[in-house]
C-alpha positions in Angstrom: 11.2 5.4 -1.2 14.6 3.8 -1.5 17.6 4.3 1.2 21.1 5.4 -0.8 23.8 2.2 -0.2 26.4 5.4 0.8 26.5 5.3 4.3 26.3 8.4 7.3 27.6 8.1 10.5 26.4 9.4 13.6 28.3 9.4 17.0 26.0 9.6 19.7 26.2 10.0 24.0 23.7 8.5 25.4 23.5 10.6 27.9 22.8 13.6 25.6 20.5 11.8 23.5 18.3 13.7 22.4 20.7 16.6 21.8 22.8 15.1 20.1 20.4 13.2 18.2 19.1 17.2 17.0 22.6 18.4 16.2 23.2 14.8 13.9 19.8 15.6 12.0 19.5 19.4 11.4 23.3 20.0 10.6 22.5 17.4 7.3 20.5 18.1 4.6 17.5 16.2 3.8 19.4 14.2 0.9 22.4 12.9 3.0 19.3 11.7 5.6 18.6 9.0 3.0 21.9 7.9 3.3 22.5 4.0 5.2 22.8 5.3 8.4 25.0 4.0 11.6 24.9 4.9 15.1 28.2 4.8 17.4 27.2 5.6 20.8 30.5 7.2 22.6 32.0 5.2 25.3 30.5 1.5 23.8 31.5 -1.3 22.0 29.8 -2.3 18.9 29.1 -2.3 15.1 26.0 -1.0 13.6 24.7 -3.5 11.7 21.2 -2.7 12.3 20.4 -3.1 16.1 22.0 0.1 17.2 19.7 2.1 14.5 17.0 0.0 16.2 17.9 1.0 19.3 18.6 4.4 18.8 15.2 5.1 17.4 13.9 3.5 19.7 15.3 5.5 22.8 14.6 9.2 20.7 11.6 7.8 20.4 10.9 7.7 24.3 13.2 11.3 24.4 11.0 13.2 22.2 7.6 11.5 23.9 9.0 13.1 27.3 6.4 15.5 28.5 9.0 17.0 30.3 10.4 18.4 27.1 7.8 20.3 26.4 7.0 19.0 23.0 4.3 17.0 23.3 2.2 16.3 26.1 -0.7 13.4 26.9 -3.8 13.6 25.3 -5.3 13.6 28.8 -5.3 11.5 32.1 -6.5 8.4 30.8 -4.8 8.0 27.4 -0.7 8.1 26.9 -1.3 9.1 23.2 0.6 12.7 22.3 -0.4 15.8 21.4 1.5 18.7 20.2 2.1 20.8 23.4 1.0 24.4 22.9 3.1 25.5 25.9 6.5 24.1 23.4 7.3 28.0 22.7 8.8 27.9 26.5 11.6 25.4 25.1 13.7 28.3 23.5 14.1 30.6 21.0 14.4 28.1 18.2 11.6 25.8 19.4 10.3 25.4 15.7 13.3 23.8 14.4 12.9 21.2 17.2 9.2 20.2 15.8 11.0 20.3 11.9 13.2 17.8 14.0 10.5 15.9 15.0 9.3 15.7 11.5 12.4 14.3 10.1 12.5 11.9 12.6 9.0 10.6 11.6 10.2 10.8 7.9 13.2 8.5 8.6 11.3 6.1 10.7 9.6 5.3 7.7 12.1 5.5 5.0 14.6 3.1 7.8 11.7 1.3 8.1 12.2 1.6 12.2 9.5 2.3 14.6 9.0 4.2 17.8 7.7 3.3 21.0 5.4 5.8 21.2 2.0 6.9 20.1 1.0 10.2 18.3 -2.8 10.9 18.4 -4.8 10.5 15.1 -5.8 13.7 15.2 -1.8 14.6 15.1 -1.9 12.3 12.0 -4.9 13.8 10.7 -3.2 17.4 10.6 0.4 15.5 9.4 -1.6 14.1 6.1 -3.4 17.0 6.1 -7.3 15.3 6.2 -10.1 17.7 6.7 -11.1 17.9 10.4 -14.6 17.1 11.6 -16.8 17.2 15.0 -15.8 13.8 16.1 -12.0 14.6 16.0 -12.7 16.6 19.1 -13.1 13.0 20.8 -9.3 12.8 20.1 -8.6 15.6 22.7 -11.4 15.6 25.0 -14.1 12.7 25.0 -16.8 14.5 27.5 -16.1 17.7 25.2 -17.1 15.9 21.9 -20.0 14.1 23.5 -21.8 17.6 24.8 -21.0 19.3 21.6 -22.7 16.4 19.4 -25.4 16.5 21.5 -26.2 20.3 21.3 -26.0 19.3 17.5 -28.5 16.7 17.1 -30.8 18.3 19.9 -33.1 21.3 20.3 -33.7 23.6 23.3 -30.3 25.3 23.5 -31.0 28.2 25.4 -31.8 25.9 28.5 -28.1 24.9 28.9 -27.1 28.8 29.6 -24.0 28.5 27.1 -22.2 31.6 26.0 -19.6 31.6 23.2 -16.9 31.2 26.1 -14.5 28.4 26.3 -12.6 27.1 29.5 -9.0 25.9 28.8 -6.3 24.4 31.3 -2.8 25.1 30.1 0.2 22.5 31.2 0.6 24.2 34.7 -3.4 23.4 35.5 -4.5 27.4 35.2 -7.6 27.9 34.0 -8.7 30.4 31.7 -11.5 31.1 30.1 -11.4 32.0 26.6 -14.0 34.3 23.9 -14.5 32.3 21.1 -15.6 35.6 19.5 -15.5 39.1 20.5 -18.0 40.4 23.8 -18.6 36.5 23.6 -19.1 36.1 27.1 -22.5 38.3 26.2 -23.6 36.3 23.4 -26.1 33.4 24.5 -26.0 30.3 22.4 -29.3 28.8 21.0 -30.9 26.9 17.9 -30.2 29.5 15.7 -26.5 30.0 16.5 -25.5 27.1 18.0 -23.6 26.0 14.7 -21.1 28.6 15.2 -20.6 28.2 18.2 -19.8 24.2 17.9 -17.6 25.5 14.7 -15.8 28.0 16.9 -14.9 25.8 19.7 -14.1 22.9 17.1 -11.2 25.7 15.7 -10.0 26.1 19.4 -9.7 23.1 20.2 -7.9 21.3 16.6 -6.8 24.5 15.3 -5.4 26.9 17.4 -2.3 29.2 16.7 0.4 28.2 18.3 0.0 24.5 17.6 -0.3 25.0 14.2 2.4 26.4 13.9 4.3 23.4 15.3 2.1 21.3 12.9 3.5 23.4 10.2 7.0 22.7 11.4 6.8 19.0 11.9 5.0 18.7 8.2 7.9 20.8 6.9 10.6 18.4 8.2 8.4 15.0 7.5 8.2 15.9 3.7 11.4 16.8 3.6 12.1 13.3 3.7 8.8 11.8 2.6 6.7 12.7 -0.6 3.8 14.3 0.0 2.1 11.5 -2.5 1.7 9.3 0.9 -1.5 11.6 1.6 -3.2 9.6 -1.5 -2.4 6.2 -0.3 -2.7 6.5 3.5 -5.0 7.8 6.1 -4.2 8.3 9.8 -4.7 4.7 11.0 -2.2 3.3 8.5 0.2 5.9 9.6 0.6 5.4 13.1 0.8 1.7 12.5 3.3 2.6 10.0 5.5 4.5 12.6 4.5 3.1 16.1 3.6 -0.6 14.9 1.3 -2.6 16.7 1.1 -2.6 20.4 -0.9 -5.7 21.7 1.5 -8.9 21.0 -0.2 -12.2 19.4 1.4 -15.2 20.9 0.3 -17.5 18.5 1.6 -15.4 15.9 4.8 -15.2 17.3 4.4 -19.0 17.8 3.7 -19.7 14.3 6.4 -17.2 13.1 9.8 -19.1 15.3 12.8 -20.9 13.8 14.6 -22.9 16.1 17.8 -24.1 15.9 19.2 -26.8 17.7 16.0 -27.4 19.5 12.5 -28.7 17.8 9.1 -27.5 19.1 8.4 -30.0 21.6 11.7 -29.8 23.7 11.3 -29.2 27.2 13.3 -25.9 26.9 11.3 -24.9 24.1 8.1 -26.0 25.7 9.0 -23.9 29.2 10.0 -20.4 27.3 6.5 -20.2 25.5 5.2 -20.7 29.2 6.9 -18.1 30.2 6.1 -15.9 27.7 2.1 -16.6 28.5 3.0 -16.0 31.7 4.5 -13.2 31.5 2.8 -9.2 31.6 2.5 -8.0 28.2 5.2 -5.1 29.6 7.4 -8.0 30.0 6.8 -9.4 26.4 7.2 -6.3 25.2 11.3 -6.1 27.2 11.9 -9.9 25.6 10.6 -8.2 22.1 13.0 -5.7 22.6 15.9 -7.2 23.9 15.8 -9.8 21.2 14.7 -7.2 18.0 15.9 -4.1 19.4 11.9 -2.9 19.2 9.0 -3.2 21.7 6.9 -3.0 19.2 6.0 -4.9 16.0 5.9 -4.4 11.7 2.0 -3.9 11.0 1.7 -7.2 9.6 3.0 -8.6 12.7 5.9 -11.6 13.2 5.8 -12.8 10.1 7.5 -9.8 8.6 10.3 -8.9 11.1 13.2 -7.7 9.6 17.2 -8.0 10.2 19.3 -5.0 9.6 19.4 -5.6 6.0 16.1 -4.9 5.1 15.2 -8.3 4.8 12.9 -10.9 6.6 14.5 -12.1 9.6 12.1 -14.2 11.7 12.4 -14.6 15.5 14.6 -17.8 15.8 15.5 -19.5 19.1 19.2 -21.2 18.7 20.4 -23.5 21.4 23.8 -22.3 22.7 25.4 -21.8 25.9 26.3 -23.7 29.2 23.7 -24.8 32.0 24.8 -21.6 34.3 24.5 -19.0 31.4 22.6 -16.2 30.6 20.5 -16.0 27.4 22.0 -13.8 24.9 20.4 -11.7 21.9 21.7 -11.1 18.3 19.6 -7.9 17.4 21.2 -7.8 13.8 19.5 -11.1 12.8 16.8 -11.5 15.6 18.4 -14.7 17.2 18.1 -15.6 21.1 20.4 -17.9 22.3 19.1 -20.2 25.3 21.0 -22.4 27.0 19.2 -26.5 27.5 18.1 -25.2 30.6 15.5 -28.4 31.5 14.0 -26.4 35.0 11.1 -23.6 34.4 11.9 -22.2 37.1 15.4 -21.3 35.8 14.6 -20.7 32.6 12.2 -18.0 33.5 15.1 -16.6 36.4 17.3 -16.1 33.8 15.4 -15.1 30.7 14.1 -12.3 33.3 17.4 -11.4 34.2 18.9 -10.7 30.8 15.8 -8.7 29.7 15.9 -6.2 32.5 19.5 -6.0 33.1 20.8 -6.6 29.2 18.7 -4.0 27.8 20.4 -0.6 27.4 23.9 -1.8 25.5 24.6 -3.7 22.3 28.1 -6.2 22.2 26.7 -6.9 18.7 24.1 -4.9 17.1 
């Protein structure tokens, strides 16, 4: 998968994002999409040379995550993974082409070589390679769920639970409903004999139901517009979402190992006091120096060793020393460069690295 050297521009507002963002990607045809593309955001300085891609995927990313959209929604309380959002026909009348959007998107994540700061469930990547489901997917979309139905599988006695072949769903507003999984099913007991169909039928409720799938259909049409479909024989749904969401824990050492300093060496006191504060910090706070430095949160699958400038090429994080006492530290996102200052106080170093990577974070001088 190679990007064309012709190059497309998109004009953005950041304030209509994701709108935008649709109107840029639909009204092109899939070929043009491999083009070198550059983001202008209206209203900002700056030249794309790579960190305003970066950080335009990375904010669509966090757009088309939005369970407010409509388009996906969390796998459940205790997990922020996505799942397509059956209730995304409410969007409007054209709801479809939003999930071929979403598709595309994927597609040029990995042909730009980006990533997103979100994270699809690997039953979403299952169905996106198009891997044969099994019982223990369910676990993907309801834990408890999977757990009763595996053991009504691997146990006898049935009859004693007083199961029908009925099925209780909650749609996005919290109604419940309850559901026949086949006709006068609310009559039909489940025991040893039938209790295979009855785990098969819910298993097609729950992965395979109508409406999603025909989002599924959508988002597959728009990924292998952009993708060849030959990625199903080389990758399974694990290496996919590491592909497109990265990895999300942060190695220290790793980024350690993987520095470049300029103007400073290893043991200087600055140097010494901003891997403190890094240990120190939450791994939310990482995570903003990662991005305010890269122009991504999150990280290439092989970790530090392998980040990359706008040019395609390995760029490893490098600290340069530049600057006055009193200043702020500054990022090159284009080349993956942070400039500290010889601040010699912890205390101020961590005041003002804090400062730049919560206030410096949503515009690019140089990208």
């Amino acid at each position: 998968m190679k990007i064309s050297t012709s190059e497309k521009s998109f004009t953005i507002n950041r304030n209509e994002l994701l709108g935008d963002a649709y109107t840029c990607i639909m009204k092109n045809n899939p070929r043009e999409l491999k083009n070198t593309i550059k983001i202008k955001y209206n209203g900002e300085e700056g030249i794309d040379a790579g960190g305003l891609l970066r950080d335009f995927f990375y904010n669509l990313g966090k757009e088309i995550g939005n369970p407010d959209y409509l388009l996906f929604q969390y796998v459940n309380d205790h997990s922020y993974d996505l799942i397509i959002n059956k209730q995304g026909s409410q969007i409007q009348s054209n709801y479809l082409e939003y999930y071929k959007f979403v598709g595309r998107i994927l597609g040029l994540t990995i042909l730009h070589k980006q990533s997103l700061p979100i994270s699809f469930s690997l039953l979403f990547y299952k169905k996106l390679l198009d891997i044969p489901l099994k019982l223990s997917d369910i676990k993907f979309v309801d834990e408890e769920l999977y757990k009763n139905l595996n053991w009504l599988k691997e146990n006898n006695g049935s009859e004693n639970l007083f199961l029908s072949f009925e099925l209780e769903e909650t749609d996005c507003f919290g109604k419940h409903n309850i559901i026949n999984l086949k006709p006068n099913g609310k009559n039909i007991n489940v025991n040893d004999s039938n209790k295979d169909e009855y785990i098969e039928l819910v298993m097609r409720k729950k992965l395979s139901s109508g409406d999603e799938e025909e989002q599924m259909m959508a988002v597959k049409e728009g990924f292998y517009e952009i993708i060849p479909k030959e990625i199903q024989n080389i990758m399974n749904e694990v290496d996919l979402s590491l592909l497109i969401s990265g990895i999300s824990e942060i190695d220290i050492q790793d980024w350690k190992n993987n520095t470049n300093y300029i103007g400073y060496n290893e043991d200087d006191i600055t140097i010494v006091n901003f891997w403190r504060c890094v240990n120190d910090f939450s791994d939310e706070k990482r995570k903003q120096l990662l991005l305010f430095v890269t122009g991504n949160s999150k990280l290439p699958v092989t970790g530090f060793k392998d980040l990359q400038g706008s040019n395609g090429k390995k760029e490893h994080f490098t600290i340069r020393k530049l600057g006055k006492i009193n200043d702020l530290p500054k990022s090159h996102t284009c080349c993956n460069y942070l400039s500290i200052p010889p601040y010699t106080s912890y205390t101020k170093l961590k005041q003002k690295l804090l400062y730049s990577i919560t206030e410096g974070i949503d515009s690019f001088q140089i990208g």
